[in-house]
C-alpha positions, 0 to 999 in steps of 0.5 A: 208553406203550411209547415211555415204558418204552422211555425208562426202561428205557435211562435206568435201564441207563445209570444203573446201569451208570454207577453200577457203574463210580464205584463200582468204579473208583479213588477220587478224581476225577483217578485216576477220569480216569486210569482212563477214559484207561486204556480208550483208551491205554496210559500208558506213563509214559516217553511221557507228561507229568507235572506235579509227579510227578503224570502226563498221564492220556494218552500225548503222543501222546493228549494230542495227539489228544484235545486237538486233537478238544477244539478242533476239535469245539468249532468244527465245532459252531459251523458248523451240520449241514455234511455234504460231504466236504472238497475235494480240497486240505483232504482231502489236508492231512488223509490227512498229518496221519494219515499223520504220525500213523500213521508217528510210531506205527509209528517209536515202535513200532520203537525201543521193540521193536527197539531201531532207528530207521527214520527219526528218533527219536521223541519225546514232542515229535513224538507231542504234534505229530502228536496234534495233526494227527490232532485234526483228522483225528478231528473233523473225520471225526466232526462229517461223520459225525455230521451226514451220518448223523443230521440230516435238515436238514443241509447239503452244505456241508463243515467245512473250507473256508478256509486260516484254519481251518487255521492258527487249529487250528494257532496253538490247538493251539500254545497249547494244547501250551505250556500242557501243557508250562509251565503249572502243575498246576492248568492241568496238570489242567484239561487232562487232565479236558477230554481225558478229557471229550473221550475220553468225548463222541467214544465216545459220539458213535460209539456214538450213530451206531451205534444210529441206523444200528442202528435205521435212523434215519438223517436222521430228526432235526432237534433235539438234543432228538428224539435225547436217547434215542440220546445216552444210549443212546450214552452208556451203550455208552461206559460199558460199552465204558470198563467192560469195557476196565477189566476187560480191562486189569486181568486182562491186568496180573493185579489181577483 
């Protein structure tokens, strides 16, 4: 019984906190994507697409991450609950693909507030590219992650292990730059709705490790149905988390 109210009431605090934010965001579904991507990213519009005067709900470099996470978490979850650390060359590969990431940030950073340059200039082109790299970097850390944390079943093999993942991550994520780039604006959207979807299942996947560390319910699962309660508990936290961030956003910009 009390497992059942348990259920209830976390099933009823993710509803309504669900509800709260579709009623108090912006009207229409693309502007309710703009909205989720406010909560991670900045939207600086001169560091984003746009499409017919219609822009990317993320930056380049977003676009990059969340896309990248979009193909990379698609299939580590074809390659079953594999839990090792990449080996020594698949993790150095993947440190330069955050360093790249990180170093463009910082370059960005430094000509948009000190007007310099430290290495080259950063371009929409060179976010979107090293987005890419870190997509990988993210999906890979979180499939790990996830698998090491909550199945009891997984198995001490690692997600990375041949040089052709590497290059079909690269030859997708090139596809799926050009069509960001040259499609029209129905693929234009199809794209921003699958990087905001992807915003919302890496948070939520985040949040569902934390409450099962929270609750010291680690290795305990064997099924995605025995963890149903921890993925609504972690989708609702998401929620709040995009909620609050929301808030925040606008008070800082004065709209509240």
């Amino acid at each position: 019984m009390k497992r059942i109210i348990i259920t209830v009431l976390i099933i009823l605090i993710a509803v309504i906190i669900s509800a709260n934010w579709i009623l108090h965001s912006p009207h229409g579904y693309y502007e309710k994507a703009f909205a989720v991507g406010s909560s991670v990213c900045h939207q600086i519009p001169s560091h984003s697409y746009t499409n017919s005067g219609t822009q990317f709900p993320l930056c380049a470099r977003c676009s990059g991450l969340y896309l990248g996470s979009f193909i990379g978490l698609a299939y580590f979850f074809t390659r079953g609950k594999r839990k090792a650390i990449p080996k020594k060359g698949f993790l150095i590969l993947l440190i330069f693909f955050f360093l790249a990431w990180a170093g463009d940030g910082v370059n960005s950073f430094v000509t948009d507030y000190f007007n310099r340059t430290i290495i080259y200039e950063t371009t929409n082109m060179t976010r979107l590219v090293t987005g890419f790299g870190m997509g990988l970097v993210m999906s890979t850390a979180l499939i790990t992650l996830f698998n090491l944390t909550v199945w009891k079943d997984a198995v001490n093999f690692s997600l990375l292990f041949s040089p052709w993942q590497i290059a079909g991550y690269a030859l997708t994520s090139a596809l799926a730059g050009w069509i960001l780039l040259f499609s029209n604006t129905f693929f234009f959207q199809v794209f921003a709705y699958i990087s905001i979807v992807t915003v919302m299942i890496i948070i939520t996947m985040l949040y569902t490790i934390f409450w099962v560390i929270l609750l010291r319910k680690e290795n305990s699962f064997s099924k995605w149905k025995s963890l149903g309660l921890f993925l609504v508990a972690g989708f609702a936290s998401a929620m709040l988390q995009v909620t609050l961030l929301n808030l925040l956003r606008q008070w800082a910009l004065g709209l509240i």
